[in-house]
PyMOL Python script that loads the backbone (N, CA, C, O; Angstrom):
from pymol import cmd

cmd.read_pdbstr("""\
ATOM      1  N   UNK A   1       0.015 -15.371  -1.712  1.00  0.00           N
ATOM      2  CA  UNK A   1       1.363 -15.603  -1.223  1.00  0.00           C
ATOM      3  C   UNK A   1       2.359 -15.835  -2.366  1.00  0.00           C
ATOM      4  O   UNK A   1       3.521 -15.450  -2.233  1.00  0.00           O
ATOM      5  N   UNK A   2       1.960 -16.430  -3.448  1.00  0.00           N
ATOM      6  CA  UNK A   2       2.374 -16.752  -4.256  1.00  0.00           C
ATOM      7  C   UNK A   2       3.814 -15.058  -4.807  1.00  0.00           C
ATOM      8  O   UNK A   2       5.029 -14.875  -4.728  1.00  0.00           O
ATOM      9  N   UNK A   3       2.797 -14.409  -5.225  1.00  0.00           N
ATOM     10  CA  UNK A   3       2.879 -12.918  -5.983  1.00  0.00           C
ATOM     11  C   UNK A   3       4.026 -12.560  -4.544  1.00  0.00           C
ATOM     12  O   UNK A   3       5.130 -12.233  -4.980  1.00  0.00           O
ATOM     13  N   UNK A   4       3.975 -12.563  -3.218  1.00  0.00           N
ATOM     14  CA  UNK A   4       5.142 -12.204  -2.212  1.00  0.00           C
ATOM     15  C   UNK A   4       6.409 -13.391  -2.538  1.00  0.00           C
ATOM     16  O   UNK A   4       7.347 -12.813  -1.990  1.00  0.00           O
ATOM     17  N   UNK A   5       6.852 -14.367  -2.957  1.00  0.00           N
ATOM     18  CA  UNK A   5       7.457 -15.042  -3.242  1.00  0.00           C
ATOM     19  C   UNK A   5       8.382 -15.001  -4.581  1.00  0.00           C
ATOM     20  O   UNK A   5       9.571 -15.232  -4.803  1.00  0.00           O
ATOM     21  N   UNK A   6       7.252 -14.590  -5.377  1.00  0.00           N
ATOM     22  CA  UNK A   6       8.078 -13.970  -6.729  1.00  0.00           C
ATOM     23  C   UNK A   6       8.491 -12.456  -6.849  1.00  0.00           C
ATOM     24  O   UNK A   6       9.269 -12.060  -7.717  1.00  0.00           O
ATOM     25  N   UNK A   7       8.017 -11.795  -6.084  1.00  0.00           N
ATOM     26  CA  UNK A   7       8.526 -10.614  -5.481  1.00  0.00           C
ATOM     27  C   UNK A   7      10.166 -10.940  -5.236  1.00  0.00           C
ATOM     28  O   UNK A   7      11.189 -10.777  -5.902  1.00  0.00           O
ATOM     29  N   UNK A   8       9.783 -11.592  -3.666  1.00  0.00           N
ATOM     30  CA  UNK A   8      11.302 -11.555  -3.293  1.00  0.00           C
ATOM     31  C   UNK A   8      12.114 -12.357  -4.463  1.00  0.00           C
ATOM     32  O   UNK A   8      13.317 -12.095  -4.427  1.00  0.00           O
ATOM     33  N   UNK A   9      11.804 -13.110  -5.309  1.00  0.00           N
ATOM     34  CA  UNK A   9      13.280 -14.093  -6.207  1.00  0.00           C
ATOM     35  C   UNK A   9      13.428 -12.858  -6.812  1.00  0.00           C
ATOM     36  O   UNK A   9      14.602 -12.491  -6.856  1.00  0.00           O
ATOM     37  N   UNK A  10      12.333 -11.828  -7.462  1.00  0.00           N
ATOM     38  CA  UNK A  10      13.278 -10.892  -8.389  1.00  0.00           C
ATOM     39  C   UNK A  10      13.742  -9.747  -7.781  1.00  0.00           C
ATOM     40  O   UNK A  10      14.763  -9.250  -8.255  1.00  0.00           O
ATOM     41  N   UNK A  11      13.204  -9.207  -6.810  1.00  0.00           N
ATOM     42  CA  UNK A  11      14.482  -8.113  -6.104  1.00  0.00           C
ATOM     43  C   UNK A  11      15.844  -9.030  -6.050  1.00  0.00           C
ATOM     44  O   UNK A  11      16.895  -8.673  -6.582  1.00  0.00           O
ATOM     45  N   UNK A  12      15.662 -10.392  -5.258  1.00  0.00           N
ATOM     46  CA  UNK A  12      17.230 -11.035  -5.095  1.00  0.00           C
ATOM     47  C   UNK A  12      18.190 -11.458  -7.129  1.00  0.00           C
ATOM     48  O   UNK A  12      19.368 -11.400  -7.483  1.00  0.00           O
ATOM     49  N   UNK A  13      17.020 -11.797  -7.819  1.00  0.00           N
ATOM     50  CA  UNK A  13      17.684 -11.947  -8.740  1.00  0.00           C
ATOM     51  C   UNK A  13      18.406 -10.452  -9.142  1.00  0.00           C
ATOM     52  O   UNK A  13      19.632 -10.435  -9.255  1.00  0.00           O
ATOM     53  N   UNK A  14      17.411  -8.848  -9.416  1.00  0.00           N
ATOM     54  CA  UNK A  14      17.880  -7.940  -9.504  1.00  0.00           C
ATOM     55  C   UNK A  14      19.388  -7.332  -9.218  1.00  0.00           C
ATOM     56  O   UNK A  14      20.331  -6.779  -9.785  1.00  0.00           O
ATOM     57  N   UNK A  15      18.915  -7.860  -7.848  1.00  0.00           N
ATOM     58  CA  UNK A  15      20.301  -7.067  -7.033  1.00  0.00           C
ATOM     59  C   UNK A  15      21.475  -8.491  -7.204  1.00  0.00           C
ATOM     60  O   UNK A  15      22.548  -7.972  -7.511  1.00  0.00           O
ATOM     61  N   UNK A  16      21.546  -9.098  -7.170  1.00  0.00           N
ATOM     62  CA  UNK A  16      22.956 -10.115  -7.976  1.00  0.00           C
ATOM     63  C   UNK A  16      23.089 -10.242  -9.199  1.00  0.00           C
ATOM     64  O   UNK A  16      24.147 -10.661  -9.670  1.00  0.00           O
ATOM     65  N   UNK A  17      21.609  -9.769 -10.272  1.00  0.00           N
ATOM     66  CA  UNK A  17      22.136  -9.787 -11.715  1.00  0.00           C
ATOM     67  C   UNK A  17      22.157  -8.572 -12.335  1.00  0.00           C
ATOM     68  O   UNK A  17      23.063  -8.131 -13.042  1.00  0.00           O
ATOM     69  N   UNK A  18      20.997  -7.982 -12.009  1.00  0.00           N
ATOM     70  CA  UNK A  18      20.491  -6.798 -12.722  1.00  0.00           C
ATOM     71  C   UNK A  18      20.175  -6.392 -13.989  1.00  0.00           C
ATOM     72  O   UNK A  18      20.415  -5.361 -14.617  1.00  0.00           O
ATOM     73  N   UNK A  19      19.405  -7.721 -14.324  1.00  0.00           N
ATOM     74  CA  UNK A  19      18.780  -8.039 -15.261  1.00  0.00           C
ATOM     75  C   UNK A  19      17.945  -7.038 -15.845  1.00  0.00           C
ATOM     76  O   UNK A  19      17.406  -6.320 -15.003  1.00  0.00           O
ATOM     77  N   UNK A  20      17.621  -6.720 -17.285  1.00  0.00           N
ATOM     78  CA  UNK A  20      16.344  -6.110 -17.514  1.00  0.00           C
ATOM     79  C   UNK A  20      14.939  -6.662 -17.659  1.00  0.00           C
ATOM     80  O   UNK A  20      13.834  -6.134 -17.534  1.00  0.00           O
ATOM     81  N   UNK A  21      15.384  -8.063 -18.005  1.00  0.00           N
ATOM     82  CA  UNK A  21      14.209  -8.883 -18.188  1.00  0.00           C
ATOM     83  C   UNK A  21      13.130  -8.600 -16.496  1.00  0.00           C
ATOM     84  O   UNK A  21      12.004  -8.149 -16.288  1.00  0.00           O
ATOM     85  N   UNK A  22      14.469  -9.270 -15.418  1.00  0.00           N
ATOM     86  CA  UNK A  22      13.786  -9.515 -14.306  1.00  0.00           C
ATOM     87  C   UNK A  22      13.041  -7.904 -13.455  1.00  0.00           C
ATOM     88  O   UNK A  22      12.368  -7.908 -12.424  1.00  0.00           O
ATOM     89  N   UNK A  23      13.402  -6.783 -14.209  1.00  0.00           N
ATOM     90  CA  UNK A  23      13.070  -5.471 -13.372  1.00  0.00           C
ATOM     91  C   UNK A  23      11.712  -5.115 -14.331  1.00  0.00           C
ATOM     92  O   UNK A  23      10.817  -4.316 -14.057  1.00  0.00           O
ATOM     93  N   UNK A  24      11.839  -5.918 -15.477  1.00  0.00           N
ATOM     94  CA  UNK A  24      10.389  -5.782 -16.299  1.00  0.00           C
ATOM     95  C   UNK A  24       9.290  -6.479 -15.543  1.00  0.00           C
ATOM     96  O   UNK A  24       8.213  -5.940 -15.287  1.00  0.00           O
ATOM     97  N   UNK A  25       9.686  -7.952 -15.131  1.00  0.00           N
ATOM     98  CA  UNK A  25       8.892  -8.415 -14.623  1.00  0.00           C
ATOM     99  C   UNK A  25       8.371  -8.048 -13.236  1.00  0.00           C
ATOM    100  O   UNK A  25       7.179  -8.206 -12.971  1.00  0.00           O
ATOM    101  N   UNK A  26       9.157  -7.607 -12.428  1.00  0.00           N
ATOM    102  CA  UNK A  26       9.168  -6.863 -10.831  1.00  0.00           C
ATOM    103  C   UNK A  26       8.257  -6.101 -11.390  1.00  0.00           C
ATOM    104  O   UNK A  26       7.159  -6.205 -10.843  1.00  0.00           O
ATOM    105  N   UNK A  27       8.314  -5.205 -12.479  1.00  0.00           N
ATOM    106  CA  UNK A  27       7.317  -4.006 -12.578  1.00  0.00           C
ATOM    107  C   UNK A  27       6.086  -4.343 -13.019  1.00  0.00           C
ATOM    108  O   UNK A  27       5.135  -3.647 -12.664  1.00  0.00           O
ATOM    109  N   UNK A  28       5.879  -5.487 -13.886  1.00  0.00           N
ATOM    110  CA  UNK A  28       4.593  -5.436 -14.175  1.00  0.00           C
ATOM    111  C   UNK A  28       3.569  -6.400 -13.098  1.00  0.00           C
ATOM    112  O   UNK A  28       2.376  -6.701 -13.122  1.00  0.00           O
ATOM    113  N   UNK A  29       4.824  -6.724 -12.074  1.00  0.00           N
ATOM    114  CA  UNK A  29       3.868  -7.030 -10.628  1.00  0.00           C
ATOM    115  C   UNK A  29       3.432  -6.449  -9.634  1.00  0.00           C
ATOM    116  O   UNK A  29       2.753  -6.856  -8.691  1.00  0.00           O
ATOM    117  N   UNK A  30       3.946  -5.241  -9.934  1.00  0.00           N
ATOM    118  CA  UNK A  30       4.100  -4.531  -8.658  1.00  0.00           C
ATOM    119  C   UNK A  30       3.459  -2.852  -9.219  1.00  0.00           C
ATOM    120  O   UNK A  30       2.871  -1.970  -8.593  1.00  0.00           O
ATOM    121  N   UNK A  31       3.770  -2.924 -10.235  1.00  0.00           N
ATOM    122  CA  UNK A  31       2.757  -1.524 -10.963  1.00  0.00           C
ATOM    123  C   UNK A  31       1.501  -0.561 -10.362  1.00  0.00           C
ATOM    124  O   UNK A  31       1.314   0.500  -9.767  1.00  0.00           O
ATOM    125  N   UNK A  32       0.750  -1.754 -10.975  1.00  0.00           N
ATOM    126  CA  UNK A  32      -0.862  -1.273 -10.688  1.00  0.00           C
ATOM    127  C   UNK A  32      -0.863  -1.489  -8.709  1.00  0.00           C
ATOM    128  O   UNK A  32      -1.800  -0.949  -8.121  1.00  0.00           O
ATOM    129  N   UNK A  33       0.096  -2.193  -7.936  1.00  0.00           N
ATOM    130  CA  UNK A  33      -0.183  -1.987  -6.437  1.00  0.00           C
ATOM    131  C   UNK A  33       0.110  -0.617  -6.292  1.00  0.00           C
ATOM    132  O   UNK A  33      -0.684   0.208  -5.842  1.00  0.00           O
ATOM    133  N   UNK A  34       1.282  -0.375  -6.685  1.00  0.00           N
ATOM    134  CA  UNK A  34       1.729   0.579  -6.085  1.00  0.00           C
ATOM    135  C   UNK A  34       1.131   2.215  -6.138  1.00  0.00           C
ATOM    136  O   UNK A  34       1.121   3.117  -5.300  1.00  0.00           O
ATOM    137  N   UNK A  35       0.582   2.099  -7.736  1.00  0.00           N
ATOM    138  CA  UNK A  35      -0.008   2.825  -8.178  1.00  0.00           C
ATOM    139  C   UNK A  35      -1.530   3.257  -7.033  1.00  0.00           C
ATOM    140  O   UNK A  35      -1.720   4.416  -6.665  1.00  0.00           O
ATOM    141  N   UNK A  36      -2.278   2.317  -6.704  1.00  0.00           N
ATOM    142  CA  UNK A  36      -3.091   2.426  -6.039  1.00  0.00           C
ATOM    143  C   UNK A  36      -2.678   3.141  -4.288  1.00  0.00           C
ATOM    144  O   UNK A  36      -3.216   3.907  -3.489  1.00  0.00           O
ATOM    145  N   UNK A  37      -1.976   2.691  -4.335  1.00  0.00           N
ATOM    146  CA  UNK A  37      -1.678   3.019  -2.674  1.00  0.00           C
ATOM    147  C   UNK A  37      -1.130   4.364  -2.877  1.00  0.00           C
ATOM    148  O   UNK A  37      -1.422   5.099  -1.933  1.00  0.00           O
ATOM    149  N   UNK A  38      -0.282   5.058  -3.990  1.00  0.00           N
ATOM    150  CA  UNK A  38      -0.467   6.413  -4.569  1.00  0.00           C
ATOM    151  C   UNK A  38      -1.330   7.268  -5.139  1.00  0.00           C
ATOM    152  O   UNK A  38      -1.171   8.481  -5.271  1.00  0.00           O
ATOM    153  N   UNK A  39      -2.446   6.477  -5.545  1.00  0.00           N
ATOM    154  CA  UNK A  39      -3.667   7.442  -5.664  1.00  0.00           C
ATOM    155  C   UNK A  39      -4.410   7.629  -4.431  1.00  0.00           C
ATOM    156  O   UNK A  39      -4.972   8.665  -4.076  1.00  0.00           O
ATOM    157  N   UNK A  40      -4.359   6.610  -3.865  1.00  0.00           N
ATOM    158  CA  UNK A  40      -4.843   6.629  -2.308  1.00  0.00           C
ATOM    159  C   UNK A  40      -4.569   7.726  -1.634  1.00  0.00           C
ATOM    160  O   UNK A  40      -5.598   8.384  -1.482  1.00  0.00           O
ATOM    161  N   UNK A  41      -3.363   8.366  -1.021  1.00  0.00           N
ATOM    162  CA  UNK A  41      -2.905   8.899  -0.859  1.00  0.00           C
ATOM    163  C   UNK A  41      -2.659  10.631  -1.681  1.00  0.00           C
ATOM    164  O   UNK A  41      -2.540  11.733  -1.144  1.00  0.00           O
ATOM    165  N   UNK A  42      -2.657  10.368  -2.666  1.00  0.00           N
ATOM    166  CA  UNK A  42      -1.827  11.394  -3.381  1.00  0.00           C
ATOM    167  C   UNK A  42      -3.478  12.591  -4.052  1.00  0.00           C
ATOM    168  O   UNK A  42      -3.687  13.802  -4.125  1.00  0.00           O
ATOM    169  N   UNK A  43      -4.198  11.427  -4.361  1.00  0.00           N
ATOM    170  CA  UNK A  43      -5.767  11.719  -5.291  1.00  0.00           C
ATOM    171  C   UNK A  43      -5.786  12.167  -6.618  1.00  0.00           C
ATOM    172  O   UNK A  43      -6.686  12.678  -7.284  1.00  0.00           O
ATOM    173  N   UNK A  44      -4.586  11.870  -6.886  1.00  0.00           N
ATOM    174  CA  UNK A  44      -4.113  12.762  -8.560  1.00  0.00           C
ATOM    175  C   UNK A  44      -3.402  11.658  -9.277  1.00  0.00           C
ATOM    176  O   UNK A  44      -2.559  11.048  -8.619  1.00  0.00           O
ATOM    177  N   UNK A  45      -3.595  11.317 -10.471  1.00  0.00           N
ATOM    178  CA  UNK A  45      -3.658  10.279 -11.188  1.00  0.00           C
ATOM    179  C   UNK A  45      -2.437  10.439 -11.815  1.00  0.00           C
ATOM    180  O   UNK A  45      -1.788   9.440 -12.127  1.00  0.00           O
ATOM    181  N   UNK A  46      -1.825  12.117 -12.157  1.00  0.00           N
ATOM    182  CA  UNK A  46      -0.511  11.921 -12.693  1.00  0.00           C
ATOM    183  C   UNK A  46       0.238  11.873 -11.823  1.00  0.00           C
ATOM    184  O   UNK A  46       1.160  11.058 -11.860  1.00  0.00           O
ATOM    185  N   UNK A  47      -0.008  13.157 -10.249  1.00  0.00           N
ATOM    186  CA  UNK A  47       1.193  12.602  -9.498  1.00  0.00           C
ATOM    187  C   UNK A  47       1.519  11.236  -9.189  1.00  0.00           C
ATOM    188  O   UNK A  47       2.586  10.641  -9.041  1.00  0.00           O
ATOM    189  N   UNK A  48       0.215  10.878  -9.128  1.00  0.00           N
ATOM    190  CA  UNK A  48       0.725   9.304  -8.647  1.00  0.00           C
ATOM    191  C   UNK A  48       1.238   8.540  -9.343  1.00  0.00           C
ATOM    192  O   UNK A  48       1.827   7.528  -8.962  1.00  0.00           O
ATOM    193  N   UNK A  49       1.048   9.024 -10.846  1.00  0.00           N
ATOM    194  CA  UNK A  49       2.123   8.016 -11.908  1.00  0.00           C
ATOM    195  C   UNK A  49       3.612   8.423 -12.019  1.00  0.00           C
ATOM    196  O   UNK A  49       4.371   7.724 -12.691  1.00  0.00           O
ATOM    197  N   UNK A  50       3.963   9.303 -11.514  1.00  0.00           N
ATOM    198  CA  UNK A  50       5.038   9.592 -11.327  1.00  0.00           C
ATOM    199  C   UNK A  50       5.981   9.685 -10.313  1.00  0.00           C
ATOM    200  O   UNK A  50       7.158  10.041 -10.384  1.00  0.00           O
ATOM    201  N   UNK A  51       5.142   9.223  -9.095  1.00  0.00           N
ATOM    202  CA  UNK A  51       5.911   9.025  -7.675  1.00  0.00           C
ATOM    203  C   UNK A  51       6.203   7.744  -8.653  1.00  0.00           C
ATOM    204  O   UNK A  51       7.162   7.701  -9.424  1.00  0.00           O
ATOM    205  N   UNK A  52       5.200   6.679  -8.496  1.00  0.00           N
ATOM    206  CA  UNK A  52       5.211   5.097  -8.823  1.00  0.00           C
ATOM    207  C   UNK A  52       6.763   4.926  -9.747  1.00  0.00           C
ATOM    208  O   UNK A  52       7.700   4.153  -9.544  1.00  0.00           O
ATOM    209  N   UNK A  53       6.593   5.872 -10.702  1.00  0.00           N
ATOM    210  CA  UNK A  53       7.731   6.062 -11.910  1.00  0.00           C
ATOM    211  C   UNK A  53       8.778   6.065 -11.484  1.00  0.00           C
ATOM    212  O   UNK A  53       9.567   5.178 -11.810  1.00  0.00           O
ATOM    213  N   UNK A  54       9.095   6.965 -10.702  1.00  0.00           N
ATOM    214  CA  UNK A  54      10.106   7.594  -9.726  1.00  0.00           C
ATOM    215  C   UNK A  54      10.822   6.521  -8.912  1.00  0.00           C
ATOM    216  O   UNK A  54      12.051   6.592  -8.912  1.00  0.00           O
ATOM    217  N   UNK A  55      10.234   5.513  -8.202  1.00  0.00           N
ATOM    218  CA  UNK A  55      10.213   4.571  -7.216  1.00  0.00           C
ATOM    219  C   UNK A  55      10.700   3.348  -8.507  1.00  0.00           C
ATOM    220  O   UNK A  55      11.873   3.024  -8.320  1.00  0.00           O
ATOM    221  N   UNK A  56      10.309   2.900  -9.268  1.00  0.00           N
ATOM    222  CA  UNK A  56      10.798   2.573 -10.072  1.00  0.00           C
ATOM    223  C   UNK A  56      12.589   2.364 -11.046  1.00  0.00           C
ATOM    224  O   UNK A  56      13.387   1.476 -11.346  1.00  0.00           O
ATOM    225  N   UNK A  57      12.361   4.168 -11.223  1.00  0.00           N
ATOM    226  CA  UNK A  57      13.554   4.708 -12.111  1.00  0.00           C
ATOM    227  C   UNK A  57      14.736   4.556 -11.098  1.00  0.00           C
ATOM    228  O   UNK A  57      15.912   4.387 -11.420  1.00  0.00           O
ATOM    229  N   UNK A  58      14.125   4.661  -9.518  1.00  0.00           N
ATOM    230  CA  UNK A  58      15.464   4.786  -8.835  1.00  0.00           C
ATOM    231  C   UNK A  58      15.690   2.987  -7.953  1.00  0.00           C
ATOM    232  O   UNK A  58      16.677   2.677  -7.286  1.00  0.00           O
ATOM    233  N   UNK A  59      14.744   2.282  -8.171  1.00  0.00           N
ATOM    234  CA  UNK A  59      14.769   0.759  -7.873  1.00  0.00           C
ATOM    235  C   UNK A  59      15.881   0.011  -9.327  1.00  0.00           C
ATOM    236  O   UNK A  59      16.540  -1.029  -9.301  1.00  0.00           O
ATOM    237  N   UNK A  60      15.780   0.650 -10.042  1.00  0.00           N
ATOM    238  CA  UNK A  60      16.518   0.235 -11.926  1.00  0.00           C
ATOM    239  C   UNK A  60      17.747   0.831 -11.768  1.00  0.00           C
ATOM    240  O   UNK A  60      18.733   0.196 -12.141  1.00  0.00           O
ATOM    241  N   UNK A  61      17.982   2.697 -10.949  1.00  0.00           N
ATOM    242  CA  UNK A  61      19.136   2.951 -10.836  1.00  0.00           C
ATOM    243  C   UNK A  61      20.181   2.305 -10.179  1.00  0.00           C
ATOM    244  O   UNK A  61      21.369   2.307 -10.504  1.00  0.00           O
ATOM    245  N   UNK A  62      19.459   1.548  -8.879  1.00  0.00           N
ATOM    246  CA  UNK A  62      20.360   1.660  -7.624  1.00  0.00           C
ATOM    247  C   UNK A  62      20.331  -0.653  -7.684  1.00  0.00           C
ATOM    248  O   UNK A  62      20.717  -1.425  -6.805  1.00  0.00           O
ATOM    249  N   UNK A  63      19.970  -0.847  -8.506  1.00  0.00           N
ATOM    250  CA  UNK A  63      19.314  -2.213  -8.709  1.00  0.00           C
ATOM    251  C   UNK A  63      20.819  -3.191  -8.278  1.00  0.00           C
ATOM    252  O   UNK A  63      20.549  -4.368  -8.040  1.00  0.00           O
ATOM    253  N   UNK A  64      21.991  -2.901  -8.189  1.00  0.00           N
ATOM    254  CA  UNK A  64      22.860  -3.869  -7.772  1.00  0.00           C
ATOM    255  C   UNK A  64      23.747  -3.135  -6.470  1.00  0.00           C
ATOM    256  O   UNK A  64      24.557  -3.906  -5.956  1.00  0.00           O
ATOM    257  N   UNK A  65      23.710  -2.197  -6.069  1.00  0.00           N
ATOM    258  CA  UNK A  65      23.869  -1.462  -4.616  1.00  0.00           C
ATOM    259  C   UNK A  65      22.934  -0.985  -3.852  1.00  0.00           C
ATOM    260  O   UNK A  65      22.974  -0.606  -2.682  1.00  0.00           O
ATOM    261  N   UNK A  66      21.957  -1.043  -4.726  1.00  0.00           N
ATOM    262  CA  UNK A  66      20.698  -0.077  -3.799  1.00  0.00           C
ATOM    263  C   UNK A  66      19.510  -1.036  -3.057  1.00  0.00           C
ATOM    264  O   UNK A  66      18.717  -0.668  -2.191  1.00  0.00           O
ATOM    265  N   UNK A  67      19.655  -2.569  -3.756  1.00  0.00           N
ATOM    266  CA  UNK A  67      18.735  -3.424  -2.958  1.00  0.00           C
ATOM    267  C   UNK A  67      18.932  -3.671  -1.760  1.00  0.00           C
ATOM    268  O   UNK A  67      20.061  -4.154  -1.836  1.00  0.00           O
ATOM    269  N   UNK A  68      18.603  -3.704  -0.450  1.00  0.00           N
ATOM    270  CA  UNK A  68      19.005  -4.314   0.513  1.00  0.00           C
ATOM    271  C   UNK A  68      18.659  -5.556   0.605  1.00  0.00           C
ATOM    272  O   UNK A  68      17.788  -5.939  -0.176  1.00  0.00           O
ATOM    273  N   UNK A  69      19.244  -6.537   1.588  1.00  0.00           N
ATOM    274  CA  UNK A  69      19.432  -7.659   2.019  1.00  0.00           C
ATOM    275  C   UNK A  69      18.026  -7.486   2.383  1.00  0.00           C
ATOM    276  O   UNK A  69      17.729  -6.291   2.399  1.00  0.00           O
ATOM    277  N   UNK A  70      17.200  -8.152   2.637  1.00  0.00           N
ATOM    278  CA  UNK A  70      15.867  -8.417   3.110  1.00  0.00           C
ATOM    279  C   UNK A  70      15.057  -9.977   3.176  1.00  0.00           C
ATOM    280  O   UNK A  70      15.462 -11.046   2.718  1.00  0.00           O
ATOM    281  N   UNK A  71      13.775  -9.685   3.916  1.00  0.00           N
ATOM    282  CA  UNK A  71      13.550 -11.208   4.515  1.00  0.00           C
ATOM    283  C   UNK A  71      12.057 -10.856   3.551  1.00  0.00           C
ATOM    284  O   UNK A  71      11.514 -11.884   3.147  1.00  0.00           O
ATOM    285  N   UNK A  72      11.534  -9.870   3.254  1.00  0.00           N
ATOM    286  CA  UNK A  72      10.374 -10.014   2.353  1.00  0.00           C
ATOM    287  C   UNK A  72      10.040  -8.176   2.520  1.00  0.00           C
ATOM    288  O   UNK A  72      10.477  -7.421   3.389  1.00  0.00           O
ATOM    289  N   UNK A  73       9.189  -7.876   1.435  1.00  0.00           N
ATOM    290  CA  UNK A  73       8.521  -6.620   1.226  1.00  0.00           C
ATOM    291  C   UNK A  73       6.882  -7.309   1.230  1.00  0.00           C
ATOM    292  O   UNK A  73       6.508  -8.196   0.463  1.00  0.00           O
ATOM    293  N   UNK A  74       6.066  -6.665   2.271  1.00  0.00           N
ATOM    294  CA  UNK A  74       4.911  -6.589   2.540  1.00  0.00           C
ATOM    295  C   UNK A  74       4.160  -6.492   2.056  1.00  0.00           C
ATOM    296  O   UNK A  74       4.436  -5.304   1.887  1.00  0.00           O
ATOM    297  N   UNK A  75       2.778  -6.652   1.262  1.00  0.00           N
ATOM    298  CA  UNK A  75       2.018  -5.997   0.142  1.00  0.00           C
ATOM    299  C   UNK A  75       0.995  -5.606   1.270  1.00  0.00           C
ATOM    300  O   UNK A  75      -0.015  -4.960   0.989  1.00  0.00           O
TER     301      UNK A  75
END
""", "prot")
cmd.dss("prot")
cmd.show_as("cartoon", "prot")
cmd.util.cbc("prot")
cmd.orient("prot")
């Protein structure tokens, strides 16, 4: 529960600061999940590093309009 808690402070810190520190840290929590649930799916080790990437590059693009308001992201 812990790891869902620090989740949500840094999407909310993200999207009101848009920090780089805090989108470093979002990523190196959320990395290797996401990654998995894309190999899962995908069975290819680069596509899946590059959806993950992707999901990423555009979470960093959109990081102070693109967060929504939310009550938690699910793991």
């Amino acid at each position: 529960m812990k790891c869902n808690k620090e989740v949500d402070t840094l999407l909310i810190r993200l999207r009101d600061h848009g920090r780089e520190n805090d989108f470093k840290l979002l990523y190196n929590l959320l990395y290797n999940k996401f990654f998995r649930i894309a190999i899962y799916y995908l069975k290819k080790e680069e596509w899946s590093q590059e959806v993950v990437l992707d999901v990423f590059l555009t979470l960093w693009n959109k990081r102070c309009a693109g967060i929504p308001n939310f009550t938690r992201i699910k793991s």
